[in-house]
C-alpha positions in Angstrom: -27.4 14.7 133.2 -26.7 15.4 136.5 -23.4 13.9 138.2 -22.9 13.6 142.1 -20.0 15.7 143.2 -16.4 14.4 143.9 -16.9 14.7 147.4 -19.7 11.6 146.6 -17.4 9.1 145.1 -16.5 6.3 146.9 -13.5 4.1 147.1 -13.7 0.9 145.5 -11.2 -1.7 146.1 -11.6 -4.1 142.8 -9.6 -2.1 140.0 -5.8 -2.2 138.5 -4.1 0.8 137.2 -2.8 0.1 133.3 0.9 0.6 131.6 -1.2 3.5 129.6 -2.3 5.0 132.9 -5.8 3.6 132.6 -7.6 2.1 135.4 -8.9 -1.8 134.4 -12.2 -2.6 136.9 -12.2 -5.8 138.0 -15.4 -6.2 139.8 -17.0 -8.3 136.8 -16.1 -9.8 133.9 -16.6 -7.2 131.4 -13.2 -6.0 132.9 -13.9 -2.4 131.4 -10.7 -0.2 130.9 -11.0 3.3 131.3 -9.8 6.5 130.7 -9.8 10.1 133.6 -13.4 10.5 134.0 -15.1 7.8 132.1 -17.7 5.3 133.2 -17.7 1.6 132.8 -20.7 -0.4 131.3 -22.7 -0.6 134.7 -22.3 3.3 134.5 -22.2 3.7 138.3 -18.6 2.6 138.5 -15.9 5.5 137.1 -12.3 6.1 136.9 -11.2 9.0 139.3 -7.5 10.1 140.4 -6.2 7.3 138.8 -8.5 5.1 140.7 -12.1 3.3 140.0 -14.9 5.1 142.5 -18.5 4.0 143.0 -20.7 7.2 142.1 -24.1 5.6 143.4 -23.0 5.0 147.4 -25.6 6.3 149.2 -27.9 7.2 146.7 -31.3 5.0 146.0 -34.2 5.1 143.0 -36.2 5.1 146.2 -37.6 2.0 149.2 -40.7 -0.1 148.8 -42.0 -3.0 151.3 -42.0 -5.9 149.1 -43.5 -9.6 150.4 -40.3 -11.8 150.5 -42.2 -14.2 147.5 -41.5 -11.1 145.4 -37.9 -11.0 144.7 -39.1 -14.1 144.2 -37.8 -16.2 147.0 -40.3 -18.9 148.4 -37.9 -20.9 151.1 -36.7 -17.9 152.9 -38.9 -16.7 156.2 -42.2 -17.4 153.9 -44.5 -14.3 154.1 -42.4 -12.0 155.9 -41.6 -8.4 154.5 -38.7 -7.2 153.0 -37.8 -3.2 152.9 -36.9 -3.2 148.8 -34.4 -1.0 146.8 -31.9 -0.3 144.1 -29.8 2.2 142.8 -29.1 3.3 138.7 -27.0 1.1 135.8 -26.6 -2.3 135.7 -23.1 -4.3 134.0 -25.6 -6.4 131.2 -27.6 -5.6 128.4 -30.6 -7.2 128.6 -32.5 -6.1 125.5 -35.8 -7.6 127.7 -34.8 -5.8 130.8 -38.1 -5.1 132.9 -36.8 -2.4 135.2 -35.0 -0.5 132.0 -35.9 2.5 133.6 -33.8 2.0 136.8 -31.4 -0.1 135.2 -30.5 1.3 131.8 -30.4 4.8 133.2 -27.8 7.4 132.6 -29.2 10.2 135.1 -28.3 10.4 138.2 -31.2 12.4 138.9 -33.1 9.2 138.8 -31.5 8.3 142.6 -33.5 10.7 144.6 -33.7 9.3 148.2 -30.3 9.3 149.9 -29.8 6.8 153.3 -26.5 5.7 154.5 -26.8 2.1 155.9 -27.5 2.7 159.6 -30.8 4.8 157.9 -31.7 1.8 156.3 -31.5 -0.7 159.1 -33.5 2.3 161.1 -36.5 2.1 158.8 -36.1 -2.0 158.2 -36.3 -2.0 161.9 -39.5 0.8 162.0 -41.2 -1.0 159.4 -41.1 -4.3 161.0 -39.2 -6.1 158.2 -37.3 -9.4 158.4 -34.9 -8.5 155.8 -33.6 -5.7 153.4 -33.4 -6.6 149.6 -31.0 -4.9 147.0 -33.2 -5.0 143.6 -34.5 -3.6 141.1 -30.9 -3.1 139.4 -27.9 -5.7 140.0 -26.2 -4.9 143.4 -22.7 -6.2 142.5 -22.4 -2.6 140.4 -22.9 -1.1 144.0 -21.2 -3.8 146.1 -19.3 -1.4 148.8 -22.7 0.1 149.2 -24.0 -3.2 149.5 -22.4 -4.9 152.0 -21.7 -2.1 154.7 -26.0 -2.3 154.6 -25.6 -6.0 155.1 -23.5 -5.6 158.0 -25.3 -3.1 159.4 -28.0 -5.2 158.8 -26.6 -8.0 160.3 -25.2 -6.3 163.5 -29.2 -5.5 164.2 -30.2 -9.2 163.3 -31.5 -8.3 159.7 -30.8 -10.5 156.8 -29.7 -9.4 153.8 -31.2 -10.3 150.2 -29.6 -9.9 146.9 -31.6 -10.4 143.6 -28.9 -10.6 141.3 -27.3 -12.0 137.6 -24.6 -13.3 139.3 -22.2 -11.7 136.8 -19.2 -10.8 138.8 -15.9 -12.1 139.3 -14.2 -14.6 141.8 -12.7 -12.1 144.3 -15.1 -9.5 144.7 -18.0 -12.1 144.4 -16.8 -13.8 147.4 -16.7 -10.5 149.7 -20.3 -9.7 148.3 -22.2 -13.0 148.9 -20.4 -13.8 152.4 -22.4 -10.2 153.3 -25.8 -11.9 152.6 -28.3 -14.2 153.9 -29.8 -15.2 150.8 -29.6 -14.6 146.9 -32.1 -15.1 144.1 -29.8 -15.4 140.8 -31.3 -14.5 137.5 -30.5 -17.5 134.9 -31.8 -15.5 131.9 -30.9 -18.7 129.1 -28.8 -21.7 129.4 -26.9 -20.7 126.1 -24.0 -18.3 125.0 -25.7 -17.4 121.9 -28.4 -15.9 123.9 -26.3 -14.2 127.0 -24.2 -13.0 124.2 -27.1 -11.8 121.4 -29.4 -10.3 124.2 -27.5 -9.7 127.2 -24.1 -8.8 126.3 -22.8 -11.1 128.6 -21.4 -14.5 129.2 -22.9 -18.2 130.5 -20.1 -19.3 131.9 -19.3 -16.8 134.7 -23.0 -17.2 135.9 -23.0 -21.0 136.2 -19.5 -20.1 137.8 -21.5 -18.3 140.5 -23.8 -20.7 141.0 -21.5 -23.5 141.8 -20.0 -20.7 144.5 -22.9 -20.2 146.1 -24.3 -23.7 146.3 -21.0 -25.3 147.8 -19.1 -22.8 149.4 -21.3 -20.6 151.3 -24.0 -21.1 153.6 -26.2 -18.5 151.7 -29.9 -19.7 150.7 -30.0 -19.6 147.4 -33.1 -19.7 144.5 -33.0 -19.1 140.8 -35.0 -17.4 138.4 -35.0 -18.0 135.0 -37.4 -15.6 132.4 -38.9 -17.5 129.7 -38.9 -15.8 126.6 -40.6 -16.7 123.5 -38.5 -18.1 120.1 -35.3 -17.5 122.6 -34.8 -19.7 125.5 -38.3 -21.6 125.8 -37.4 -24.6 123.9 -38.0 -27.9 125.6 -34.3 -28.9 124.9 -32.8 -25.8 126.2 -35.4 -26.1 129.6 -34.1 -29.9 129.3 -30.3 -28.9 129.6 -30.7 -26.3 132.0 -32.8 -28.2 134.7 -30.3 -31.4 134.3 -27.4 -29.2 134.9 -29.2 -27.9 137.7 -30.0 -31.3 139.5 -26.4 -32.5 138.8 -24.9 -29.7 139.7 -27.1 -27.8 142.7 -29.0 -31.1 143.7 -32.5 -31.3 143.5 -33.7 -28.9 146.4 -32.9 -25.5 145.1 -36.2 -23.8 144.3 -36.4 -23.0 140.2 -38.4 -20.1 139.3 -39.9 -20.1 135.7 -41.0 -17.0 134.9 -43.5 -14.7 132.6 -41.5 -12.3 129.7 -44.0 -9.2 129.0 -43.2 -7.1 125.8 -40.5 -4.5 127.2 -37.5 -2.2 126.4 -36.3 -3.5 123.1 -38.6 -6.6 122.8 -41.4 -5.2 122.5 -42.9 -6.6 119.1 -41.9 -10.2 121.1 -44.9 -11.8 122.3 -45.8 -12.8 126.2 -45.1 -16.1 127.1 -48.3 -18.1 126.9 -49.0 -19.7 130.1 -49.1 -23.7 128.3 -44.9 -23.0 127.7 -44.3 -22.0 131.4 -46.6 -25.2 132.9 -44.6 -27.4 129.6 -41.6 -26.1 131.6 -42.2 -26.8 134.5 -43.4 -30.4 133.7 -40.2 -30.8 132.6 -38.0 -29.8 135.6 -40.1 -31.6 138.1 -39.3 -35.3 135.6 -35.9 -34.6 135.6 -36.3 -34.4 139.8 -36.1 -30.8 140.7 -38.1 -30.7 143.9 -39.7 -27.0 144.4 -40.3 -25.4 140.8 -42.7 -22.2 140.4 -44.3 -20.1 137.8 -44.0 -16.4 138.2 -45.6 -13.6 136.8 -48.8 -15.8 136.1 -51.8 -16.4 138.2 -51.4 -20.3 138.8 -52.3 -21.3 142.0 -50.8 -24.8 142.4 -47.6 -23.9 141.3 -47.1 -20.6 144.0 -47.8 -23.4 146.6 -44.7 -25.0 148.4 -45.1 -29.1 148.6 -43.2 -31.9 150.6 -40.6 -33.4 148.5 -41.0 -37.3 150.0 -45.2 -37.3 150.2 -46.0 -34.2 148.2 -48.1 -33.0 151.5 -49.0 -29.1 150.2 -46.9 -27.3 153.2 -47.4 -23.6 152.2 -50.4 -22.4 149.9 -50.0 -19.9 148.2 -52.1 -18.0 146.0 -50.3 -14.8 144.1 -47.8 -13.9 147.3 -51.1 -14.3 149.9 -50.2 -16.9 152.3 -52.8 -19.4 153.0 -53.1 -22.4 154.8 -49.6 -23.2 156.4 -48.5 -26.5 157.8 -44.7 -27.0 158.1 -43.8 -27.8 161.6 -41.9 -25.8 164.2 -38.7 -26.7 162.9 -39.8 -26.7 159.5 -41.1 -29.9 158.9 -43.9 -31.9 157.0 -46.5 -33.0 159.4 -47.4 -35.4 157.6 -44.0 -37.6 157.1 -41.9 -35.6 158.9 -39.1 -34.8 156.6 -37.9 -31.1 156.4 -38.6 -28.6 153.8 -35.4 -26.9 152.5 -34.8 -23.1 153.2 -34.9 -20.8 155.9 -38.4 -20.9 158.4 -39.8 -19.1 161.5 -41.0 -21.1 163.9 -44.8 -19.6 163.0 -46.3 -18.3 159.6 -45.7 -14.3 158.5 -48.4 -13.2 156.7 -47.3 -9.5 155.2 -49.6 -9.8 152.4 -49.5 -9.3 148.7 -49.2 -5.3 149.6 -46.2 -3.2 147.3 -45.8 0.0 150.0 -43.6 2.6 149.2 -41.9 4.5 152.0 -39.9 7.2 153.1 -36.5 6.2 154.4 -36.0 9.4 157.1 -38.9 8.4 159.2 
């Protein structure tokens, strides 16, 4: 294992020094406590001087142009491109994790490419893409990272994506999402036996987030929730979930039901047949949820974006290739003439279903 030099670590603001002279981060709710030169849970964040620093700053697992329907957001500048990345740990501990090798690891080594955030915005900007998405590994670990890209981002009119758990608390979670455009939240489970069996987490600070982000920020916001055999995938469970959702979001935030493959520790589990994940998503759209999708299956219909008032198809879909396109200038059916929640060009982008990996120094 290879660590970054002093010189590398980063202030962080969201810590509190302890009677016992340990430092307490405070940037999520796992509040870990450590001793002179120990990590936290996320791995990334350590205490240093009798402080917490951020030992990822600058430092990437490496950029890849991503369609925006990939992180998966389906409302935000439909088909544009989005320049992609992530750094190393994550604060849960998904035993399903599907980017275990990013997340989950303890080697620094594994953050290759270094760009500070005017570098990024440079090769956003090179690349032609709308936006710049931190994936692949949550991106409150690296917030300060984070959000000096956002801003970078935004001073060169670049919006800023986070695909995230939402497990973070009040304070810092406020400076992090006021940094972005738009946020995709992983709901893995609408129970605390399952955040707590397979996660190591808690609900409650998740749903916390979500109520944040819905009604006191101006951030567009969609939610992904993984549907994992004999865990989450029962119809009572979907049934709870989607009516907190309605009651508590409204009916227009997109819902994204998606595919578990066997991974990381769950590999003897089985895939999710496709029949559970259409049962699903029969089930949201009775209880009223407007704009529900299936990822990580090949189901045309249900990549396709409809009007909520006539059910006019507006956006087709097919994988993350746009097809036919009909929303109006100012992003309206054409048929009826209501609008379609989310965030729209005036014209269609039509990136492609293309995954291109890229050097960040040009």
């Amino acid at each position: 294992m290879t660590a970054p030099p002093s010189s590398d670590y980063h202030p962080t603001q969201y810590w509190q020094l302890m009677p016992d002279k340990r430092v307490q981060c405070t940037l999520c709710p796992k509040l870990c406590t450590l001793r002179e030169g120990k990590r936290g849970a996320c791995y990334v964040r350590m205490a240093h001087a009798g402080k917490i620093v951020l030992t990822s700053y600058g430092r990437s697992s490496g950029f890849c142009i991503d369609p925006i329907e990939k992180k998966p957001l389906n409302h935000f500048y439909p088909g544009s491109s989005v320049l992609s990345f992530g750094t190393a740990g994550c604060n849960l501990g998904c035993k399903f994790c599907q980017n275990w090798d990013i997340s989950k690891s303890r080697e620094m080594d594994t953050l290759a490419a270094t760009a500070n955030p005017q570098q990024i915005v440079a090769a956003a900007t090179r690349y032609q893409c709308r936006s710049v998405a931190f994936t692949y590994n949550d991106p409150v670990i690296f917030l300060e990272y984070a959000t000096d890209v956002a801003q970078a981002c935004r001073e060169q009119q670049i919006e800023a994506v986070a695909v995230s758990a939402g497990y973070i608390n009040p304070l810092p979670r406020a400076d992090f999402y006021q940094a972005m455009s738009a946020v995709n939240i992983d709901l893995k489970a609408f129970t605390e036996r399952f955040y707590r069996k397979l996660c190591a987490g808690h609900l409650a600070p998740v749903l916390d987030t979500l109520l944040y982000l819905k009604h006191e920020t101006q951030v567009w916001l969609e939610i992904t929730n993984l549907i994992i055999p004999g865990e989450n995938d029962s119809a009572a469970e979907i049934t709870a979930m989607c009516e907190w959702l309605i009651t508590h979001l409204g009916a227009d935030v997109p819902l994204h039901f998606s595919a578990f493959h066997p991974d990381f520790k769950m590999r003897d589990t089985p895939s999710t047949p496709k029949e559970t994940l259409l049962g699903a998503r029969d089930i949201a759209k009775q209880i009223g949820l407007h704009h529900v999708y299936l990822g990580n299956i090949h189901h045309s219909p249900s990549d396709s974006s409809y009007c909520a008032n006539c059910g006019e198809r507006l956006i087709e879909r097919d994988w993350y290739q746009l097809g036919e396109y009909k929303l109006t200038a100012d992003g309206c059916c054409p048929k009826c003439q209501s609008p379609l929640a989310g965030r729209f060009h005036h014209h269609a982008e039509r990136f492609g279903a293309k995954r291109i990996p890229v050097s960040i120094k040009g």
